[in-house]
C-alpha positions as a printed Julia matrix, in Angstrom:
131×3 Matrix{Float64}:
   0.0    0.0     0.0
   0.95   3.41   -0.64
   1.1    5.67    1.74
  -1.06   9.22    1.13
   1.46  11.58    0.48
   1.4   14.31    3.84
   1.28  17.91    2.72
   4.88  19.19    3.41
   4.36  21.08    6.68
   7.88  23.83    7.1
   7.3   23.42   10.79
   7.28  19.67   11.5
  10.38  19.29    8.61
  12.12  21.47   11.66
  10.8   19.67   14.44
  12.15  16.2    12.24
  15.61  18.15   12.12
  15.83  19.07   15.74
  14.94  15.31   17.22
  17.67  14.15   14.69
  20.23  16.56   15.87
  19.57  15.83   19.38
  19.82  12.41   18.75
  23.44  12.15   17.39
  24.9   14.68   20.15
  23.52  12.74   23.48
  25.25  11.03   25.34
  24.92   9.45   28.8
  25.81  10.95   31.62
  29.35   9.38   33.25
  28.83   7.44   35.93
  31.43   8.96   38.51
  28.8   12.21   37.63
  25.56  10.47   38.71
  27.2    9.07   41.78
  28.37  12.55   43.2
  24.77  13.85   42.72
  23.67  10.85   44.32
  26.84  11.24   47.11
  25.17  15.41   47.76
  21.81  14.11   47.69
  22.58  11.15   50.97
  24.73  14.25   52.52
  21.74  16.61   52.26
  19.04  14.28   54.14
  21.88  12.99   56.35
  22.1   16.75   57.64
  18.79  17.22   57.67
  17.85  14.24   59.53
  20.58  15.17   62.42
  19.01  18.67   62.67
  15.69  17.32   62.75
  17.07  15.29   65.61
  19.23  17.94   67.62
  15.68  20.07   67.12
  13.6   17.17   68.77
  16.17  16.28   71.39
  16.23  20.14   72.84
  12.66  20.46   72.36
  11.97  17.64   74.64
  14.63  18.72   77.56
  13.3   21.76   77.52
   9.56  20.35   77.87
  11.02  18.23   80.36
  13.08  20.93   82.34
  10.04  23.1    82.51
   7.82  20.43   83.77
   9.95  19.04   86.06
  11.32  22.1    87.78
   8.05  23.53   88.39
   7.46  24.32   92.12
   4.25  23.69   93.58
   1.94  26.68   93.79
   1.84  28.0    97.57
  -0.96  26.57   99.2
  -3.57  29.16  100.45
  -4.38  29.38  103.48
  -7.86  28.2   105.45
  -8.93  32.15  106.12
  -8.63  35.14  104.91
  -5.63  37.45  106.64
  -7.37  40.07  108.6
  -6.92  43.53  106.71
  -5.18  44.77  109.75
  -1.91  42.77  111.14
  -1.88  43.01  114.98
   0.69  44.65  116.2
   3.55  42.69  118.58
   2.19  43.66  121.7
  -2.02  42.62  120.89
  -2.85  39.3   121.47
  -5.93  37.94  119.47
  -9.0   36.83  120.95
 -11.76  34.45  119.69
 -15.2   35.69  118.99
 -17.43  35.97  121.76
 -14.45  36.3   124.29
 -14.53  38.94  127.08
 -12.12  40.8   128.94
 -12.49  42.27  131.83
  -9.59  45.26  131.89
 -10.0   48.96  131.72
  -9.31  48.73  127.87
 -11.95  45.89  127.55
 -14.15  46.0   124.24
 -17.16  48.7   125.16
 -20.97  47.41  123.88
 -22.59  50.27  122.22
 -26.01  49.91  122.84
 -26.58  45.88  123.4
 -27.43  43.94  125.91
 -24.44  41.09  126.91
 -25.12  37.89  125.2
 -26.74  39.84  122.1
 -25.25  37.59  118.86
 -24.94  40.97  116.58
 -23.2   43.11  119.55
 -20.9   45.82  117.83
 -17.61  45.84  120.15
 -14.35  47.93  120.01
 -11.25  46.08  119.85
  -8.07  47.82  122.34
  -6.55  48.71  118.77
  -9.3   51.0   117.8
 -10.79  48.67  115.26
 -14.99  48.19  115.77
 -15.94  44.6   114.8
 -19.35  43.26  114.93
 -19.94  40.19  115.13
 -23.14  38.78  112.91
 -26.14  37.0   114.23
């Protein structure tokens, strides 16, 4: 069979020309080439596998080191510090206590035994206690 005759296309003639030119001039690579590449290429993940590693290492002694050297918060305590510190020469009294010196806490208006009795403390301070 004969083959139809292709109209005569400039531009593929060129293309034809090119693939045979490129054809004649390659050559493979040289071997002592491909195994530096490969030589650069085993250096490059080597590196980056060690950094990777120093990065993980230090990450997780510093975790550790801030986890482990973490003090215990301060416990608070059971009551609330009175907004006034007594001063060295006071001595605290519970609630409901009496004394029975000239400085001793004055009732303003209650009878003794009254649960919401407002009462002067020697410091100056006025306290009442609640019902």
């Amino acid at each position: 069979m004969l083959e139809p005759q292709e109209p005569q296309d400039p531009l593929r003639e060129l293309f034809r020309q090119a693939a045979a030119s490129g054809q004649s001039r390659a050559r493979a690579v040289p071997v002592a080439r491909i195994a530096e590449r490969a030589r650069r290429t085993h250096r490059r993940r080597v590196a980056v596998a060690a950094g990777a590693a120093c990065l993980l290492f230090a990450g997780g002694g510093l975790t550790a080191a801030a986890l482990l050297s973490d003090a215990p918060a301060p416990v608070a305590p059971a009551t609330s510090p009175s907004p006034h510190a007594p001063s060295p020469g006071e001595t605290t009294r519970p609630p409901g206590s009496s004394t029975t010196s000239s400085t001793s806490p004055t009732s303003e208006g209650t009878t003794p035994g009254d649960p919401s009795a407002t009462t002067t403390q020697p410091s100056g301070q006025v306290t009442t206690t609640p019902p």
